[in-house]
Kinemage of the C-alpha trace (Angstrom):
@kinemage 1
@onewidth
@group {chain A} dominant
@subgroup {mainchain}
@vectorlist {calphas} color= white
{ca unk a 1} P 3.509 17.654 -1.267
{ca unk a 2} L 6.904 16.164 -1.303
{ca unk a 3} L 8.028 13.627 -3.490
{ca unk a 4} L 8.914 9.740 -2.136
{ca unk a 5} L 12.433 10.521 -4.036
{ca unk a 6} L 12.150 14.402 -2.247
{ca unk a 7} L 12.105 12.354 1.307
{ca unk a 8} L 14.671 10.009 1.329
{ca unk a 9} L 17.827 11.520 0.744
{ca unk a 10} L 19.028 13.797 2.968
{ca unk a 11} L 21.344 11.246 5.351
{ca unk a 12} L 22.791 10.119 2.207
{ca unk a 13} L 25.979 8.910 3.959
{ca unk a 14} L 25.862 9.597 7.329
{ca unk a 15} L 25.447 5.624 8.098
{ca unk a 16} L 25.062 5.437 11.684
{ca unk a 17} L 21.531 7.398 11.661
{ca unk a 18} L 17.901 5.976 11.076
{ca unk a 19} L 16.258 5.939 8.033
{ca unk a 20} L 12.108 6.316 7.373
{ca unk a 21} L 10.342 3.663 5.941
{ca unk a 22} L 8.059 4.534 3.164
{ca unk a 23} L 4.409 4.071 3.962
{ca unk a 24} L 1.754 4.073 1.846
{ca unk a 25} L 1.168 7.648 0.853
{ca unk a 26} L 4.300 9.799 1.569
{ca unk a 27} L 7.397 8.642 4.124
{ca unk a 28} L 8.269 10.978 7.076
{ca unk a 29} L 11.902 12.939 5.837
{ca unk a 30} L 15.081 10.443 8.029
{ca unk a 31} L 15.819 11.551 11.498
{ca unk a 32} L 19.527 12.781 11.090
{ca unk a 33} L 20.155 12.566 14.639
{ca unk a 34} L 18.306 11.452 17.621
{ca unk a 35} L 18.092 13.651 20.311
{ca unk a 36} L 19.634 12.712 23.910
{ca unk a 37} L 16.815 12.106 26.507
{ca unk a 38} L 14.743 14.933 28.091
{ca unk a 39} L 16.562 17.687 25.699
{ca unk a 40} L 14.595 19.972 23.229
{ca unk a 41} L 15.588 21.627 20.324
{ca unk a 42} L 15.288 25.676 20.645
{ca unk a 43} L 12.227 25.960 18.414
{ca unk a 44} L 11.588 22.308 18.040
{ca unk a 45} L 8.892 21.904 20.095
{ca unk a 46} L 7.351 25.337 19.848
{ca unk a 47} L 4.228 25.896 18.574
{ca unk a 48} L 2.845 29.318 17.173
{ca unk a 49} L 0.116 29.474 19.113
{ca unk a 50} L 0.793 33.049 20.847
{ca unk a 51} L 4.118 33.795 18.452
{ca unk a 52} L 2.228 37.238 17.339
{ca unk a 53} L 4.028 39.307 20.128
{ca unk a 54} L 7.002 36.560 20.381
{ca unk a 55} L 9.242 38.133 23.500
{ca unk a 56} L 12.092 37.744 20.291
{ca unk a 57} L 11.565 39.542 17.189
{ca unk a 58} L 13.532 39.199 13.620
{ca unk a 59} L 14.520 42.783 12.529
{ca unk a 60} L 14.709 42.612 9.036
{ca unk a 61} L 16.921 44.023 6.215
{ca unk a 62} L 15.353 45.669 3.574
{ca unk a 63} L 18.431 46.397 1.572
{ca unk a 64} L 19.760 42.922 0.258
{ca unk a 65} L 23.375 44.755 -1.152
{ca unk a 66} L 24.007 46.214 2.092
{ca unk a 67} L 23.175 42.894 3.776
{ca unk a 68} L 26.266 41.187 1.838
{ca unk a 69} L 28.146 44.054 1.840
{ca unk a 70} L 27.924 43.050 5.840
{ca unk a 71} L 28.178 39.358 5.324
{ca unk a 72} L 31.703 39.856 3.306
{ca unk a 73} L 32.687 41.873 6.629
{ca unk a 74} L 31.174 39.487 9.425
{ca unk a 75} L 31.514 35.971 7.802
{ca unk a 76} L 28.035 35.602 8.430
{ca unk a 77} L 25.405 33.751 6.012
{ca unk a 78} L 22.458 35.997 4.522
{ca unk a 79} L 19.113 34.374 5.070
{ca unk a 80} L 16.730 35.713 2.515
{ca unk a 81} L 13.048 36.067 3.097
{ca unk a 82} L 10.652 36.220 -0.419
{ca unk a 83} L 6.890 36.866 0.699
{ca unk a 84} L 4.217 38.325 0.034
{ca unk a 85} L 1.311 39.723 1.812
{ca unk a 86} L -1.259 37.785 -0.504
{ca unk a 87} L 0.426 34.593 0.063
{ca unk a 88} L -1.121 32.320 2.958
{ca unk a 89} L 2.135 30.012 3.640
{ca unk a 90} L 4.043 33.378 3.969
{ca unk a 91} L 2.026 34.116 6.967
{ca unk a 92} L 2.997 31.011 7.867
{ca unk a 93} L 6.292 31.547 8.229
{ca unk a 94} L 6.104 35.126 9.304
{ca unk a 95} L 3.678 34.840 12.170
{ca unk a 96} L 4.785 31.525 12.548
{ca unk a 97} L 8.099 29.683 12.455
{ca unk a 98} L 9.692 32.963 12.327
{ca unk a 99} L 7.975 34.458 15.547
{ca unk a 100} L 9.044 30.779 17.817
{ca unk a 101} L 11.625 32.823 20.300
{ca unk a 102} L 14.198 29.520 19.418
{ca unk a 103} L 14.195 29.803 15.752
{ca unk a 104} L 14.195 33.422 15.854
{ca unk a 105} L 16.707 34.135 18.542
{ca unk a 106} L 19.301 31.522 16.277
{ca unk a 107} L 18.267 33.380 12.979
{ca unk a 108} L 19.116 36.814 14.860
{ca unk a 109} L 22.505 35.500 16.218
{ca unk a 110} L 24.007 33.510 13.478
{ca unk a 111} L 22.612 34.994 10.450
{ca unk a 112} L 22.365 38.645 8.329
{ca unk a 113} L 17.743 38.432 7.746
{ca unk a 114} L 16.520 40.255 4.878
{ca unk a 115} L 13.099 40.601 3.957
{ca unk a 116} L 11.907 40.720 0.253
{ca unk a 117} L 8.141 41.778 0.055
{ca unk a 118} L 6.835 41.099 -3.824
{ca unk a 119} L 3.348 41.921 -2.826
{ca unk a 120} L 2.772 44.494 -5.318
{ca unk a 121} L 5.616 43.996 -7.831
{ca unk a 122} L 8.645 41.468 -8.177
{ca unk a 123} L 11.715 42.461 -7.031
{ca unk a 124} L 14.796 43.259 -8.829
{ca unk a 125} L 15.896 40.875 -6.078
{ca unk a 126} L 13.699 38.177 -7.106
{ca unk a 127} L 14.469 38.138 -10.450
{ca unk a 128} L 18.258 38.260 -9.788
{ca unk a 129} L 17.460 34.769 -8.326
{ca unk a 130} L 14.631 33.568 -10.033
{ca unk a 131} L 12.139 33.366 -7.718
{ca unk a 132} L 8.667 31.622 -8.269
{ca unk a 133} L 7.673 30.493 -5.468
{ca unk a 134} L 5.962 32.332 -1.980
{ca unk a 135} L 7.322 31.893 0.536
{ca unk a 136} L 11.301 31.377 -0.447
{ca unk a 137} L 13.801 31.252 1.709
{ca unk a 138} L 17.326 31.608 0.366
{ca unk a 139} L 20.947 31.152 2.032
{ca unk a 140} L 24.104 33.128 0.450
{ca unk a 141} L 27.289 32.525 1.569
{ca unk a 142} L 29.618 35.595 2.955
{ca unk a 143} L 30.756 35.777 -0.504
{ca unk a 144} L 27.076 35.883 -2.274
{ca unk a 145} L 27.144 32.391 -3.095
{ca unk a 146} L 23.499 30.383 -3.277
{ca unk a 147} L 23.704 27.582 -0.655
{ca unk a 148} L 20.438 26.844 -0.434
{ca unk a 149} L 16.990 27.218 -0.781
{ca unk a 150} L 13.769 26.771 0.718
{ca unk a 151} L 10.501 26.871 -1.332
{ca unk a 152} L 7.962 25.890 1.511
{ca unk a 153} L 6.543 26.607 4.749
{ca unk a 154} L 8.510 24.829 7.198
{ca unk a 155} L 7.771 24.330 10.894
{ca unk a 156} L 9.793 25.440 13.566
{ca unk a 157} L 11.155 21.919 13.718
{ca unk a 158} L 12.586 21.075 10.894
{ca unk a 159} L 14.159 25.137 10.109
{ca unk a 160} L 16.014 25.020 13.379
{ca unk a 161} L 18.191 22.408 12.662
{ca unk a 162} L 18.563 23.364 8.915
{ca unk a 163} L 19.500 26.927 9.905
{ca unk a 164} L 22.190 25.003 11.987
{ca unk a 165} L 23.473 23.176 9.224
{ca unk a 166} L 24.152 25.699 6.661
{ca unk a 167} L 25.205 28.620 9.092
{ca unk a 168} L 28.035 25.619 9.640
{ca unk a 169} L 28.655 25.356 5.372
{ca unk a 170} L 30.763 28.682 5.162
{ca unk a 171} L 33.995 27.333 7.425
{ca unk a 172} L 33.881 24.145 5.685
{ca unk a 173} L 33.845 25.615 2.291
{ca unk a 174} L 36.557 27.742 3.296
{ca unk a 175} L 38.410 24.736 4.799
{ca unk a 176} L 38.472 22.842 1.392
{ca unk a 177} L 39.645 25.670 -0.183
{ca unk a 178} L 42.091 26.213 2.355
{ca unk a 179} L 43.335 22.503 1.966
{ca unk a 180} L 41.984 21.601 -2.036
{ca unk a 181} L 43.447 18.273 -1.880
{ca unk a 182} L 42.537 16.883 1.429
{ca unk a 183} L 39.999 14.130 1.065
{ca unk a 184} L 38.692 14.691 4.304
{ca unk a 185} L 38.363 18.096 3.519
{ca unk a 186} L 36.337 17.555 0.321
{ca unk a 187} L 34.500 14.755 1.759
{ca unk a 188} L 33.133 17.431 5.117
{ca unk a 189} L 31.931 19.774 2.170
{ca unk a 190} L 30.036 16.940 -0.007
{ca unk a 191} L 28.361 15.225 2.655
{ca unk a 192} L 27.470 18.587 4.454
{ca unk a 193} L 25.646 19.601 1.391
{ca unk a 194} L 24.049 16.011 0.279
{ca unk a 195} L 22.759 15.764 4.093
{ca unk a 196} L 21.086 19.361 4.384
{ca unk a 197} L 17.395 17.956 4.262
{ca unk a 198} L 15.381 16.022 2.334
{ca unk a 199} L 15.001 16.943 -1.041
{ca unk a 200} L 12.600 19.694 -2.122
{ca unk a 201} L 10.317 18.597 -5.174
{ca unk a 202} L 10.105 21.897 -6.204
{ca unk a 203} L 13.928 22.044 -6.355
{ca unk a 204} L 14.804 18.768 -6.807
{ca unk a 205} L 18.159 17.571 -5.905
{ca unk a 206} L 20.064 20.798 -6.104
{ca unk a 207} L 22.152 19.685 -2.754
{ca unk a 208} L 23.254 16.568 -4.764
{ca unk a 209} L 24.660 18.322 -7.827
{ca unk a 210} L 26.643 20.900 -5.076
{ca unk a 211} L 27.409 18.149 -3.533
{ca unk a 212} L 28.597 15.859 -7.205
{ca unk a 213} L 32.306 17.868 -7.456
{ca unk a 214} L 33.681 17.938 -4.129
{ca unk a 215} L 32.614 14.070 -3.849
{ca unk a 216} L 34.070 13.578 -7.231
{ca unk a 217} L 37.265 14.829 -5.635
{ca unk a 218} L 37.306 12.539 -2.699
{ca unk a 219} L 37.163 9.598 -5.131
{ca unk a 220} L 40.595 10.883 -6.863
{ca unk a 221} L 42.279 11.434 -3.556
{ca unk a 222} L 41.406 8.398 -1.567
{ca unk a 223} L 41.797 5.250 -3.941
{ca unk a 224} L 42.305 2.902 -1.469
{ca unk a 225} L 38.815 3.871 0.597
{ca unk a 226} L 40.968 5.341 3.344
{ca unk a 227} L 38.589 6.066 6.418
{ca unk a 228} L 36.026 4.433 4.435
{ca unk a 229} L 35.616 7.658 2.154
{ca unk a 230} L 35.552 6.250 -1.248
{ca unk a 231} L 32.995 4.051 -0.085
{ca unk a 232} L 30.610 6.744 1.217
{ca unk a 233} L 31.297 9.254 -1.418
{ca unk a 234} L 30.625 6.329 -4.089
{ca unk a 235} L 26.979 6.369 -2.166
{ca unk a 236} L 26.305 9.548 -2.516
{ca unk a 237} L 27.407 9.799 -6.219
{ca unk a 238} L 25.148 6.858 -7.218
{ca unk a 239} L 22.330 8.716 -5.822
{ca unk a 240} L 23.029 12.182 -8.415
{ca unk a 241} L 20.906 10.944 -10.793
{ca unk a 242} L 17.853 11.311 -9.319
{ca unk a 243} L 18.676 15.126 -9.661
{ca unk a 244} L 17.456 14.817 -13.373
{ca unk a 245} L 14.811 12.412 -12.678
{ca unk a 246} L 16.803 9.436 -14.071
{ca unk a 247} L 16.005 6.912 -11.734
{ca unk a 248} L 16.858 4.055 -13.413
{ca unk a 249} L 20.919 5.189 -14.064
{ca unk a 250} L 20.573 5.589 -9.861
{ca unk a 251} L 19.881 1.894 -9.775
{ca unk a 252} L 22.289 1.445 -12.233
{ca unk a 253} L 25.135 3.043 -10.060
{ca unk a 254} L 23.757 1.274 -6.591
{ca unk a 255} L 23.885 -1.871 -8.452
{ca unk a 256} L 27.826 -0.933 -9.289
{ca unk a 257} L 28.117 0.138 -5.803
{ca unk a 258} L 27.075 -3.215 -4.471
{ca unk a 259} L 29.427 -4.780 -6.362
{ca unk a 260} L 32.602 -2.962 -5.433
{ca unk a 261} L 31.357 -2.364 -1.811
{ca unk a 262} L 29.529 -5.609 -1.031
{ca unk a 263} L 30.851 -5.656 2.621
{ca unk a 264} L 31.133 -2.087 3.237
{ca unk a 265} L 29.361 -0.877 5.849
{ca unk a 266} L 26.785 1.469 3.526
{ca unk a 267} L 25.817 -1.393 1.839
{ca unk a 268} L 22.555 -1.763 3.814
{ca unk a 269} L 21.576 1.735 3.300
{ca unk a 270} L 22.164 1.150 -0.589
{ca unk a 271} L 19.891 -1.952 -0.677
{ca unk a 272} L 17.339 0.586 1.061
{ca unk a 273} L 17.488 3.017 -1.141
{ca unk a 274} L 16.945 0.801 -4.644
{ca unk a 275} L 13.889 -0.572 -2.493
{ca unk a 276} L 13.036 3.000 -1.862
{ca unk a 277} L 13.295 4.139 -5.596
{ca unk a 278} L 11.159 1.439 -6.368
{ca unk a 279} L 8.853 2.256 -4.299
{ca unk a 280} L 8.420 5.768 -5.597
{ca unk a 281} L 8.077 4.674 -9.020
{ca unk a 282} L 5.100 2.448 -8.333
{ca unk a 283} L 7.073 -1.292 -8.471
{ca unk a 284} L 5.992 -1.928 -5.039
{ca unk a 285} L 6.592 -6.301 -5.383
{ca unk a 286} L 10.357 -5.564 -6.839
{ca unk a 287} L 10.869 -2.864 -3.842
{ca unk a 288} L 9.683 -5.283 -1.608
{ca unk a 289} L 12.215 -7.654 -2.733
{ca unk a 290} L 14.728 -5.811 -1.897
{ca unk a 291} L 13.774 -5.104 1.266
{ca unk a 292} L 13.148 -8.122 2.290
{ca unk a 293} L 16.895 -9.043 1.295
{ca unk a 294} L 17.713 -6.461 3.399
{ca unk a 295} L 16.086 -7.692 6.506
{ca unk a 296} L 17.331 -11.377 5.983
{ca unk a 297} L 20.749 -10.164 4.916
{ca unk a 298} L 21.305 -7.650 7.708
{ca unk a 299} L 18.526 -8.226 10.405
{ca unk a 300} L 20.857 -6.005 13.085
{ca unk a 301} L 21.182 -3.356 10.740
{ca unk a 302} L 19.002 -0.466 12.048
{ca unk a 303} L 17.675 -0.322 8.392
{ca unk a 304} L 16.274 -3.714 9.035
{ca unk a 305} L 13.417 -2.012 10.724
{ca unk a 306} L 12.960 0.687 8.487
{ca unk a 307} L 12.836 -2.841 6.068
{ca unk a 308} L 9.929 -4.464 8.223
{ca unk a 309} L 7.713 -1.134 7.936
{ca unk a 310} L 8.462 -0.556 4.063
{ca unk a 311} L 6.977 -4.212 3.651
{ca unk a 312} L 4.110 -3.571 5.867
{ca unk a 313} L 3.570 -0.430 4.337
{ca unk a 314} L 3.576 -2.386 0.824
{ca unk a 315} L 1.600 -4.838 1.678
{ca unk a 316} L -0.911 -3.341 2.846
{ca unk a 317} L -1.165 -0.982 0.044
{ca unk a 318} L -1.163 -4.342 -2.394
{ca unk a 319} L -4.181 -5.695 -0.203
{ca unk a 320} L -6.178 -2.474 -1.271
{ca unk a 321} L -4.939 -2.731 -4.980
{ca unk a 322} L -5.957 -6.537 -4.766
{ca unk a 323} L -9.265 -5.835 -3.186
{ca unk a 324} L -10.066 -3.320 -5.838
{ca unk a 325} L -12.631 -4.364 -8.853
{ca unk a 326} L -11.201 -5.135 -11.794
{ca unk a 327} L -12.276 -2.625 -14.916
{ca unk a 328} L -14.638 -3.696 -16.853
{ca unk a 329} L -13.212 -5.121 -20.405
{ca unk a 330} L -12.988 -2.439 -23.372
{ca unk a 331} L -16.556 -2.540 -25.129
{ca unk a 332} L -16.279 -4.990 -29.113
{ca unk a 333} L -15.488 -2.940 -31.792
């Protein structure tokens, strides 16, 4: 299971989207982007009920070195496929998300596939990259770069429009490099990275520290918050952190953030994430401070709802707590 920390991150600065309120257990991962009425995502609604003779099959690689020999030729991105027969979740994904015509027809278009089978020995593949997980999906750039990986199953639903995301990394990298001191550039490549997907537990907060220098950059060449950039990277950066579990220097840099960037508009999606990090480390009355200040502060912010359900989702979980015998007391000595 994912992390409450794992969830929460991926729209780390793109402001204008809506943001999942924790409930009690586990929050749903933030909807990046609502879709406009009556449209479908290829794959996204797909089930895999039938996806054993899809109409649109995945033919893939076996040779991983010839596959980025390719890449380095096409521009393309490598999508790397770790199973292994023994592994359950692999069939997941083979018979599965793989086999939905959407997902597969996008994978077969946009990307190089290679498929690494470790079902009787590890691969030298595998250990190039330090694989420990079944399934793994990995991402290398045209040049062989690590973009990304994937240590789950994932449903057709939420690969589709990851696969869309980091088949789009490539021509921004190359952009940045193209113009190094643009902040606009180095802003596109930071936010593209810290807004993949919510956070993996298993890899926890890799995007971020990808993410850390090109932000780090912005910050150097927009002083003055020009387009609101200093602001937004200054989110992001407060968030890094959490990549080495440190939660309490993350509240540390949102409570700087505040400070500088009281009337920016991030500032209600920085009040929702200390509530958030709360949350996850079990100080559900202090998270639910702040978002209540939230909701009273900014009740037309689209967070403010997000706010309302993170309290009901609190309270409710305090009613159980409160309802809950007490232990007995520790037996006299």
């Amino acid at each position: 299971m994912r992390s409450m920390t794992a969830m929460f991150l991926a729209a780390a600065v793109v402001v204008s989207s809506a943001w999942a309120a924790p409930p009690p257990k586990a929050p749903p991962g933030p909807v990046l982007a609502a879709p406009k009425p009556g449209a479908k995502e290829p794959g996204a609604g797909d089930s895999a009920a039938g996806a054993k003779t899809p109409a649109i099959q995945i033919v893939w690689r076996k040779d991983l070195d010839s596959a980025l020999q390719e890449a380095a030729r096409t521009g393309q991105v490598v999508l790397v496929f770790f199973t292994a027969d023994w592994s359950s979740p692999c069939r997941l994904m083979s018979e599965g998300t793989f086999a939905v015509p959407g997902v597969a027809q996008y994978v077969i278009q946009n990307t190089i596939p290679v498929k690494v089978d470790d079902s009787k020995a590890t691969s030298p593949a595998s250990t190039r990259y330090q694989i420990r997980v079944y399934p793994t999906v990995l991402f290398l750039a045209p040049w062989g770069e690590p973009l990304h990986m994937v240590v789950e199953p994932r449903p057709p639903a939420e690969l589709y429009p990851l696969l869309k995301k980091i088949v789009a990394l490539p021509k921004l990298i190359e952009a940045q490099k193209q113009a190094p001191d643009d902040p606009e550039a180095n802003f596109a490549v930071g936010n593209a990275f810290a807004s993949l997907e919510p956070l993996n537990a298993l890899a926890p907060a890799a995007q971020l520290k990808k993410a850390e220098p090109y932000l780090k950059r912005v910050l150097e060449l927009a002083p003055k918050n020009e387009n609101g950039r200093l602001s937004q990277a200054r989110l992001i950066l407060a968030l890094v952190p959490l990549a080495d579990g440190d939660a309490a220097l993350a509240l540390r840099a949102l409570d700087r953030y505040l400070r500088d960037f009281r009337n920016a508009p991030e500032a209600p999606v920085a009040i929702f994430f200390q509530g958030t990090i709360l949350f996850q480390d079990g100080k559900l009355k202090e998270a639910r401070e702040y978002f209540e200040q939230l909701r009273t502060e900014y009740p037309k912010h689209p967070k403010a709802y997000d706010a309302d359900k993170a309290i009901e989702a609190i309270d409710a979980r305090l009613k159980i707590m409160q309802a809950q015998p007490a232990p007995p007391p520790a037996p006299k000595k």
